[in-house]
Structure formats: C-alpha cells, structure tokens
C-alpha positions as CSV (number, residue, x, y, z in Angstrom):
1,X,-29.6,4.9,6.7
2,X,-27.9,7.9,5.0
3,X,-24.9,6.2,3.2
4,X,-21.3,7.5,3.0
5,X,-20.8,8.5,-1.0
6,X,-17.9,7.3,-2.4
7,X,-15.5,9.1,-5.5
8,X,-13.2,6.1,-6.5
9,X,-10.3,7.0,-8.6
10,X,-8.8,4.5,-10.7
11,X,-9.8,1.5,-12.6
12,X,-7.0,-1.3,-12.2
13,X,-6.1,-3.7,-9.9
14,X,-6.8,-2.0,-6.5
15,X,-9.1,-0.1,-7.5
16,X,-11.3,-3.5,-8.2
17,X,-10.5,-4.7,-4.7
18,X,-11.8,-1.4,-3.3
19,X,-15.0,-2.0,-5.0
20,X,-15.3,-5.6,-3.9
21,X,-15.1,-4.3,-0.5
22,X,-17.3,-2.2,-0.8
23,X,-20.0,-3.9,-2.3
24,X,-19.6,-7.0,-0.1
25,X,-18.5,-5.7,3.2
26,X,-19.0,-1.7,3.9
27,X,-22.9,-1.2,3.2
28,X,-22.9,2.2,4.7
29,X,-20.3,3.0,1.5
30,X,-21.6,3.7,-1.4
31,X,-19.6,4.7,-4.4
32,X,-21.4,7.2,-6.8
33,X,-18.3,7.9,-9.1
34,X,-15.3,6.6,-10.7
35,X,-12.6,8.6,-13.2
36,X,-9.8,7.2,-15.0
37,X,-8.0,9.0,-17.9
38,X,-9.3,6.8,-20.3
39,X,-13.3,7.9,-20.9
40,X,-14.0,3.9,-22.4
41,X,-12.3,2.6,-19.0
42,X,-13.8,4.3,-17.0
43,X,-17.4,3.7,-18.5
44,X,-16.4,0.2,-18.3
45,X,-15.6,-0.4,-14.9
46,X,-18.8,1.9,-13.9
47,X,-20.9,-0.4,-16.4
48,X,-19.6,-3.3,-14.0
49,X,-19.7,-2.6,-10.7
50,X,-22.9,-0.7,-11.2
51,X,-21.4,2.6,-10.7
52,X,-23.9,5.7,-11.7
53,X,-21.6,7.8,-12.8
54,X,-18.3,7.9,-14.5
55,X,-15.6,10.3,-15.4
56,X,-12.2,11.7,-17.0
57,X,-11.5,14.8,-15.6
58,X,-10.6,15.0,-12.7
59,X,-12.1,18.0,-11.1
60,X,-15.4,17.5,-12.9
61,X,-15.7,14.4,-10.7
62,X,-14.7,15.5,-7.1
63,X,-17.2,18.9,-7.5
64,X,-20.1,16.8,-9.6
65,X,-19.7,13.6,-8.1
66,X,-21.9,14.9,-5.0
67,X,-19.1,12.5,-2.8
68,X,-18.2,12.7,0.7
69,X,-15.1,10.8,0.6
70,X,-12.5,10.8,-2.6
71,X,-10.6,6.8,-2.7
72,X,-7.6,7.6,-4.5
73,X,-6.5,4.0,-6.6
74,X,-4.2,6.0,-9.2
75,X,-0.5,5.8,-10.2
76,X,1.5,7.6,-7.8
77,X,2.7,10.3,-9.7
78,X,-0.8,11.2,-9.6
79,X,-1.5,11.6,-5.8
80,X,-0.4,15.0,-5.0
81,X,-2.7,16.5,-7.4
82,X,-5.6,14.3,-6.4
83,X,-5.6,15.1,-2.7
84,X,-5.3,18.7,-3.5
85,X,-7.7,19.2,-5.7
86,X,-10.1,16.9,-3.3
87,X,-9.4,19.1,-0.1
88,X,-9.7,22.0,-2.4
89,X,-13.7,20.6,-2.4
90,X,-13.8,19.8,1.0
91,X,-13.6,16.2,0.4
92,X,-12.4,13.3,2.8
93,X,-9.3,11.2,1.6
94,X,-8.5,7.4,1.6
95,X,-5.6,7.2,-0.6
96,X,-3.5,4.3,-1.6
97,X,0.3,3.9,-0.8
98,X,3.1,5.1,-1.1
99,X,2.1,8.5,-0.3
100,X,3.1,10.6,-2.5
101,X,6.8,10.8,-4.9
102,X,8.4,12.7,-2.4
103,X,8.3,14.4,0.7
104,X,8.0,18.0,-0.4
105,X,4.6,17.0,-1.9
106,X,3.5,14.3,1.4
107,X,4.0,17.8,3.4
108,X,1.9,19.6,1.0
109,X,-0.9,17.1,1.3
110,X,-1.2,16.6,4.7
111,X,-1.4,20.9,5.1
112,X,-3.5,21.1,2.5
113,X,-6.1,18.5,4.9
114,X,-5.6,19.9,7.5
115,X,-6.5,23.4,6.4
116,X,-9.5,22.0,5.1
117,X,-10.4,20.2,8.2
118,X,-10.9,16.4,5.9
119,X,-9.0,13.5,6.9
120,X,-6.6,12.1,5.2
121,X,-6.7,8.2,5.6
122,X,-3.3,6.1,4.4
123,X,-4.6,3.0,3.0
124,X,-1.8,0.6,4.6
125,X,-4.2,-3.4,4.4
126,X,-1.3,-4.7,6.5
127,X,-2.5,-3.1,9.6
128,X,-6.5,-4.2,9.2
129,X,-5.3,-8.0,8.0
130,X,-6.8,-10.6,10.1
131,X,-4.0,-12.9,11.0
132,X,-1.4,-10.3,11.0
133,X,-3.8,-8.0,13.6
134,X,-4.0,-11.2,15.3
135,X,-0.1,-11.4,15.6
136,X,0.3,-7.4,16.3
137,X,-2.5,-8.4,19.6
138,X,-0.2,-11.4,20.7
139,X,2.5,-9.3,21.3
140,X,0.7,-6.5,23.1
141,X,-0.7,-9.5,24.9
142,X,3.2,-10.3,25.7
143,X,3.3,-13.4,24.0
144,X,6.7,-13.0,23.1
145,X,8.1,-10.4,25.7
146,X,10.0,-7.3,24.1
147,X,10.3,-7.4,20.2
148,X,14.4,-7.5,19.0
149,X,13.7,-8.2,15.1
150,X,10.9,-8.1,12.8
151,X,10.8,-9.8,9.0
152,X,8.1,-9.0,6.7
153,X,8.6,-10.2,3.2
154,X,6.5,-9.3,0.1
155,X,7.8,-11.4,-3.4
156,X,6.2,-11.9,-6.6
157,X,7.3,-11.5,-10.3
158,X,6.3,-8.0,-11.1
159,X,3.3,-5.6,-11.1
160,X,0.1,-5.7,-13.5
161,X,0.6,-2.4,-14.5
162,X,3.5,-0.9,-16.8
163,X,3.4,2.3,-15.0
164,X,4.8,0.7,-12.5
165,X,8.1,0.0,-14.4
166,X,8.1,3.5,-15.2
167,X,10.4,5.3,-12.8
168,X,8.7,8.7,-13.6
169,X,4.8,7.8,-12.6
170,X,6.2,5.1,-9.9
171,X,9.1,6.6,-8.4
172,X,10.9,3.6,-7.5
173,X,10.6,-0.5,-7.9
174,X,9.9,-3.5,-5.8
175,X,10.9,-1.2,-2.5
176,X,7.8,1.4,-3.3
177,X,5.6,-0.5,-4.4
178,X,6.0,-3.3,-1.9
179,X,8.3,-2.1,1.1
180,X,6.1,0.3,2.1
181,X,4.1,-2.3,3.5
182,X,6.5,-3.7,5.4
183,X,7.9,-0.4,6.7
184,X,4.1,0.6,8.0
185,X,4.1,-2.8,9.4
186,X,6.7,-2.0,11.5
187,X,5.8,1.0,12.6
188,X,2.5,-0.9,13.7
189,X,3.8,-3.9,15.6
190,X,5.8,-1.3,18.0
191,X,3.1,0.9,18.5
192,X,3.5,4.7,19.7
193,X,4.5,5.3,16.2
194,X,8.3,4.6,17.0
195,X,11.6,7.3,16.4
196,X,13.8,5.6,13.5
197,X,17.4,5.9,14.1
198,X,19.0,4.7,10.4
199,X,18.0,2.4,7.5
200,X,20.4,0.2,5.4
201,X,19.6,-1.0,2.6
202,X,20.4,-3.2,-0.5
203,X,19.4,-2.8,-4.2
204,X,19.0,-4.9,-7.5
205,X,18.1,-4.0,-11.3
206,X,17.8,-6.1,-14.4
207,X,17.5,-9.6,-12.7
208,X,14.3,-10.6,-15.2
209,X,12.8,-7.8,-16.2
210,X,15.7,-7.1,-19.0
211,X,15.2,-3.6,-20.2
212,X,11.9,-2.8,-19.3
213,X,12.7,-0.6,-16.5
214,X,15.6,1.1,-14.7
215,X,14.1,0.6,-11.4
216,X,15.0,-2.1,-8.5
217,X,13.6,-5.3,-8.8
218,X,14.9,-6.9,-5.3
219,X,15.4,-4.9,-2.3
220,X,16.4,-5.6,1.1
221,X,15.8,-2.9,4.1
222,X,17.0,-2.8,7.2
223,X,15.3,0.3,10.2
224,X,16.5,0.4,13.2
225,X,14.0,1.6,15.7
226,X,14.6,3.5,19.1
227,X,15.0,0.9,21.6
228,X,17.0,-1.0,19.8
229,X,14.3,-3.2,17.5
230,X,15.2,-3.9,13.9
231,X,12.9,-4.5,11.0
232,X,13.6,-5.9,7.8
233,X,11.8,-5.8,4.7
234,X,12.5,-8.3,2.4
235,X,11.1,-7.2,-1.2
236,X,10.8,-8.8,-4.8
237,X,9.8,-8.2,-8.3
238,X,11.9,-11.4,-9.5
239,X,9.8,-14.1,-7.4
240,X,8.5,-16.6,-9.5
241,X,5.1,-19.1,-8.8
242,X,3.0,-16.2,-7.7
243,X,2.8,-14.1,-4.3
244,X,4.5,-14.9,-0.8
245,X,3.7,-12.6,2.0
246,X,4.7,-13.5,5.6
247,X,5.6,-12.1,8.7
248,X,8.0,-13.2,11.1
249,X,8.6,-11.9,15.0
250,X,11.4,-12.4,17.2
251,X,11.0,-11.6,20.8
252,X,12.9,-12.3,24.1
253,X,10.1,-14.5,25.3
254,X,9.0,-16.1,22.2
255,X,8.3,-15.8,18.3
256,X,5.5,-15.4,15.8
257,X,5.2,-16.7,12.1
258,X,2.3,-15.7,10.0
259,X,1.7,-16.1,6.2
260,X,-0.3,-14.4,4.5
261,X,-1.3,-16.3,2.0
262,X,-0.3,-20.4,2.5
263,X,-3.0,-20.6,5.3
264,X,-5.8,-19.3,3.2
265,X,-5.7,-21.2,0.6
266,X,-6.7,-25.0,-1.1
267,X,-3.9,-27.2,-2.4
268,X,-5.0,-28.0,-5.9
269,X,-3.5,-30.2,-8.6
270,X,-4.8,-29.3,-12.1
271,X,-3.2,-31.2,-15.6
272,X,-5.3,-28.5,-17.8
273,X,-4.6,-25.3,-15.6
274,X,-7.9,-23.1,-14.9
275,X,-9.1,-19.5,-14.0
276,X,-7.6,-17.5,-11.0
277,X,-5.3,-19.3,-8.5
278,X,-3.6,-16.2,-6.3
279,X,-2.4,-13.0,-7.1
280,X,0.6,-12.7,-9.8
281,X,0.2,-16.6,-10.1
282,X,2.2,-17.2,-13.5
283,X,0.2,-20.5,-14.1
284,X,-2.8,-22.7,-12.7
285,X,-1.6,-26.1,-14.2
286,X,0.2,-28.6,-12.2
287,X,0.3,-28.2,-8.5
288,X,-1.0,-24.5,-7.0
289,X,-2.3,-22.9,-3.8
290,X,-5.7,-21.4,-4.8
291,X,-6.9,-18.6,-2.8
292,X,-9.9,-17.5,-1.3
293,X,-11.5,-14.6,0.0
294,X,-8.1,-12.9,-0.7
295,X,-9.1,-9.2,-0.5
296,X,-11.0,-9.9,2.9
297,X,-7.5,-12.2,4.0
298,X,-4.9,-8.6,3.0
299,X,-7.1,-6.7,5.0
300,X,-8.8,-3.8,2.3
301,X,-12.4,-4.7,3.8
302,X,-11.4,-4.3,7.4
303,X,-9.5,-1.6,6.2
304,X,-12.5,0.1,4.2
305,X,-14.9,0.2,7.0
306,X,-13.0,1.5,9.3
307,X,-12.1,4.8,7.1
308,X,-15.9,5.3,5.9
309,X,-16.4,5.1,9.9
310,X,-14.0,7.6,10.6
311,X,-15.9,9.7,8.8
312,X,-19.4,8.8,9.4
313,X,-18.1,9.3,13.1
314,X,-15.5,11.7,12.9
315,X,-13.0,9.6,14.3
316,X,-9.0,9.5,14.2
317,X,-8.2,6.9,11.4
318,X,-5.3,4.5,12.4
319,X,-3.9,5.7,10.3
320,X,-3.1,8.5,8.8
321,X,-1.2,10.9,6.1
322,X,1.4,11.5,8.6
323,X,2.0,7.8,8.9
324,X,2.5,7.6,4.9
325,X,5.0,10.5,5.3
326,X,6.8,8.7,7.8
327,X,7.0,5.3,5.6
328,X,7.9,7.8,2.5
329,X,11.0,8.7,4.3
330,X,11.8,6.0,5.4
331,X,12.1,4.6,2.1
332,X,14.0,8.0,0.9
333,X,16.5,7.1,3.0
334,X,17.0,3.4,1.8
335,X,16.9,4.4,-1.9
336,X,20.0,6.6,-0.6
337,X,21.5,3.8,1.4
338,X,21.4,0.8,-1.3
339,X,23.3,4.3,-3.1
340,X,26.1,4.9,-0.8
341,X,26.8,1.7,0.6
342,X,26.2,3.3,4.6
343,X,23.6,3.9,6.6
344,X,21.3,7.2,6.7
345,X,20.1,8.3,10.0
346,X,16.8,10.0,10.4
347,X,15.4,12.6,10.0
348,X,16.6,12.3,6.3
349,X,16.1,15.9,4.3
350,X,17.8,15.4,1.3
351,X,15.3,16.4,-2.0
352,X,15.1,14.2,-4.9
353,X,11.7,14.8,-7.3
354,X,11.3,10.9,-6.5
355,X,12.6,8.8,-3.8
356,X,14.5,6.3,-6.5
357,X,16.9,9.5,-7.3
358,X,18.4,9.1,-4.4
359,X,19.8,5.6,-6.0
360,X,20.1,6.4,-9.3
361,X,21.8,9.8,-8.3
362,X,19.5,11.8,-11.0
C-alpha cells in the first residue's frame, strides 16, 4: 500500500499527539518530515518518533520533504505563512486551531487552497471524540427533541507553552486557545453549519497568572444561533487539579451530559506521587484521576484518519477552513463583546491584527 507522506510542523505538545496517532492508529500515514525553528528540537523529536528527516526552514521542508499533506502543529502567529507557502507547493493542509490571528489572513488561506485545488482540513478533535460523537448521534437520533442550550466547558491552569501567554504569537488567552473548541462544537451539534445571530461574552486577566501575560485567563461566551439555540462556552486558564472537559445538552425532550475525561480514567491514590496522571495535572500525589488512552478519548486519532482519507480519497473533510473561519469570528466578536459590555451581531467585520484587540482596544 502506497502510504500518505506526512510534513509535521511543530515539536510540542500537539504535535506529539499527532505523531502518537499516527504511529498507532493511521497506518496509511506516514510522516517523512518535521521542522521546528530550533535545528536541535527538531532533530530531537525526529530522533524519537523515528522521523527520516528533519528541518528548520520552512520552505526547504514543504518542497524537499517529498510530502503529500503539510500537519500544521505551530504557534498561531505562524499559520498564515505555513498554509501559504504549503499551497504555494501544492500541498494538502491539516492545520491546528484557531485558524489563523485574524480573519483578513483565514480569508487569504482558504483562497490561497482553493486556487491550488488542496484541501484545507481544520483540526477541531471535538467533533471526532468518541463519547462526544456519541452524544452529537443521540440527538440526531432525537433523544432529546429540539436542542434550546448547549454547555461545553474546557478548564485547566494554563498552557505548556509560553507563547501561549504571549499576546503577539497567540492572539488571545483561555478563549483562543480553548473556546474555539467549544464554539466548533456548537456548530457541530446543530448541524447544517448554523447562521449566528450575536455573541456575548465575559472576560478576566491577572487571576493567577500575575504578570505573565496581558491576555484573558477566564472567559465566558454566549452565541446565539438561528432558531433560537444558545451555546455557552465556559473557558479557564485559572482551573486548578488538572483538566475538566464536559459537555452538557438541553433539549425539549431530554438532556445529555458527557465528560470528557472523568469516564476514562482510574481513581488512584498515591502517598509518593508518580509519572503522568492527565493533562495539566499539577500533582500525582494524594488522590488523582489517571488517564488513559487520552489522545484516542479527545478524538486526534479519529480525527487523523479521516483527513489522510480525505485525501487518499479525495473526499470533503468535516471539516474545513471555512469552518475555522467561522469559529475565528466568532470569537472576534466575543473578544469585542467582553470589550463593550453588549452584544455583537454577526457577520462581525471589524479589523484588529489579532482577535484579543478587539478587547484590549489596541
């Protein structure tokens, strides 16, 4: 079988979970390449996932790198020139959220794969995770009649990387990096990809992350949805005891709760502490949840295949760059919301170099 060759780009966090999912659930994937900035971290995470070939330029490794498909696991400042330069050389796309820092440069992406005829694939786990696909096939199953309100919280006590903190390479906090999830999720549960009619939404700084950054560490979102459903994101930098992700659905027949996380996981009491309990877990001693098979649990396997299918196939992905333009702004018009106090219809135009602006009022 002629395998589907992979460019990864990126060597943190998500970038590791990509490779696990590749390597243990996508066989007809193979990654040939990886670039970081860094030339030593980049040889280093090739040297351990077994990758031939590693990189830090940019360009030299989408046109040497012999790939099919470019996987885009870099800070998000960093986007817009990645998928250009990979539709530039013909390259497919999987690229992880948000999108892009602002809508100007989502628009220029998505024309940009489209003229080259590639596909641009919005990594969003939340619509490939098991038990919340299971909930999203309840409800078109009509377990719970006709959706009213939606929950979907993401918490934990702040990101493993410090660009994240940095407003400039993130462009925003807990609502960018996390709310996006939430917002796709959404999208996802009412199908059709639904008309938004406003957001509201709610900001906080400096709970416990001091001076380290200026963005939000707490954020609450509120869409409202054509047809009257509401959704609201619930989102956290400031959670202590590690991650909580749930799901809750409220319908005129019935309701769904899901958790992410609790379900999948082995209650464990430890006096010394010990390895890895769950992501963003501050300490393994005393009582913990200890996870496993968390990437396959979020969804990034699921999520995987289906892309390097797309492809091998040439199918319509589930989801696409247009669905990351929507969630971008989306959260656009929160950031401006949690600003003004109101709430911002749709479609929201206003420009701002990154979606936090709107807040900050840079």
């Amino acid at each position: 079988m002629t395998k589907t060759k992979v460019l990864i780009l990126g060597s943190g966090f998500i970038a590791e979970i990509h490779m696990e999912s590749y390597q243990r659930f996508v066989p007809e994937a193979e990654v040939v390449g990886v670039f970081t900035r860094d030339a030593q971290k980049a040889q280093k995470f090739a040297d351990r996932f077994g990758i031939p070939n590693s990189y830090d330029d940019l360009e030299k490794a989408i046109a040497e790198s012999d790939c099919d498909v470019v996987d885009i696991c870099l800070p998000n400042v960093i986007h817009h020139k990645a998928v250009l330069a990979a539709a530039a050389s013909g390259k497919h796309v999987i690229i992880e959220k948000p999108l892009a820092m602002n809508l100007e440069q989502a628009d220029e992406m998505i024309l940009a794969c489209k003229k080259a005829d590639r596909k641009l694939m919005y990594a969003e786990e939340l619509c490939f995770a098991p038990k919340y696909e299971r909930t999203r096939k309840l409800v078109s199953e009509d377990a719970v009649g006709k959706i009213y309100q939606m929950r979907q919280c993401e918490k934990h006590s702040g990101p493993h990387s410090d660009w994240f903190y940095d407003a400039e390479q993130s462009g925003g906090g807990a609502l960018m990096d996390m709310g996006c999830h939430g917002i796709a999720w959404f999208r996802w549960m009412l199908g059709g990809r639904p008309k938004v009619v406003s957001v509201f939404a709610h900001m906080q700084n400096d709970l416990i992350h001091g001076g380290r950054t200026t963005v939000e560490e707490n954020s609450v979102c509120m869409v409202e949805f054509e047809g009257g459903a509401i959704g609201i994101a619930e989102n956290s930098w400031a959670k202590h005891g590690g991650m909580d992700d749930r799901v809750e659905i409220y319908g005129t027949g019935g309701v769904i709760y899901a958790d992410l996380f609790m379900g999948n996981s082995a209650l464990t009491y430890s006096e010394e502490g010990y390895g890895y309990a769950m992501e963003k877990a501050g300490s393994t001693k005393g009582w913990t949840f200890t996870m496993f098979e968390e990437a396959f649990n979020q969804g990034y396997p699921q999520e995987l295949h289906h892309f390097i299918d797309c492809i091998r196939n040439d199918k319509e992905p589930l989801v696409t760059g247009e669905d990351g333009r929507a969630v971008l702004e989306i959260m656009c018009a929160a950031y401006a919301s949690a600003r003004s106090g109101a709430k911002v219809t749709l479609p929201f135009s206003a420009k701002a170099d990154k979606p936090i602006d709107h807040w900050l009022g840079a």
